[in-house]
C-alpha atoms as one frame of an Amber mdcrd trajectory, in Angstrom:
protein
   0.000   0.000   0.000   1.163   3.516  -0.804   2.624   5.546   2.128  -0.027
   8.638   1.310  -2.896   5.965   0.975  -2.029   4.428   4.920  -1.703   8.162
   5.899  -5.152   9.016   4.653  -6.735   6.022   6.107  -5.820   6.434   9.466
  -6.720  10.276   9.244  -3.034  11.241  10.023  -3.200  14.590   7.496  -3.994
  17.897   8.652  -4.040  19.781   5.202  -4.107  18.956   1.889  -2.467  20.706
  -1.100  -3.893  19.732  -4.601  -2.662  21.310  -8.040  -5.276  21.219 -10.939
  -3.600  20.662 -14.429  -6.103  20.857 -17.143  -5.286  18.244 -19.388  -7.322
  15.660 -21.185  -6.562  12.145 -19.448  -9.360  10.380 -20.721 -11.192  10.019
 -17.681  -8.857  11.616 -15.491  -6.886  10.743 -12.835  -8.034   9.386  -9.430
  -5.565  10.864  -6.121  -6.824   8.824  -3.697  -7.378   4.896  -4.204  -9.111
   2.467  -2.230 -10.264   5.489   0.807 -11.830   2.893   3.653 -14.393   6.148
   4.368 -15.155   9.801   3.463 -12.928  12.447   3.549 -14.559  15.733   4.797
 -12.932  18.914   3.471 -13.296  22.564   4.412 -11.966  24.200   1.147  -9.540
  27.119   2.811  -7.865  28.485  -0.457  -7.888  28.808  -4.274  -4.501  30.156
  -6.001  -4.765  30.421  -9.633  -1.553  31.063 -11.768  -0.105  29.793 -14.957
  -3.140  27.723 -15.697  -3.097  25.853 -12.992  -5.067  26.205  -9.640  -3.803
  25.552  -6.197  -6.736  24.334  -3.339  -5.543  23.831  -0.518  -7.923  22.158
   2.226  -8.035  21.154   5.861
């Protein structure tokens, strides 16, 4: 199992950082695999530059 995917499950990360990219992947891309429940976010930030888009979320 992925080190980020055992973090998420036991609810060890305080914020999370996620870049948007547009790009066409088909039918995209998923970050998180396998979640054993819900993750609840409280959207804190948008940054847009370059294209891209920062969120950042607790």
């Amino acid at each position: 199992m992925k080190l980020v995917q055992q973090l998420v499950n036991q609810d060890l990360i305080d914020r999370y950082h996620i870049t948007v990219i547009p790009t066409l992947l088909g039918s995209g891309v998923r970050l998180f695999e396998n979640a054993e429940q819900e993750i609840k976010l409280k959207l804190l930030d948008i940054c847009s530059y370059n294209g891209m888009t920062d969120l950042n979320y607790v």
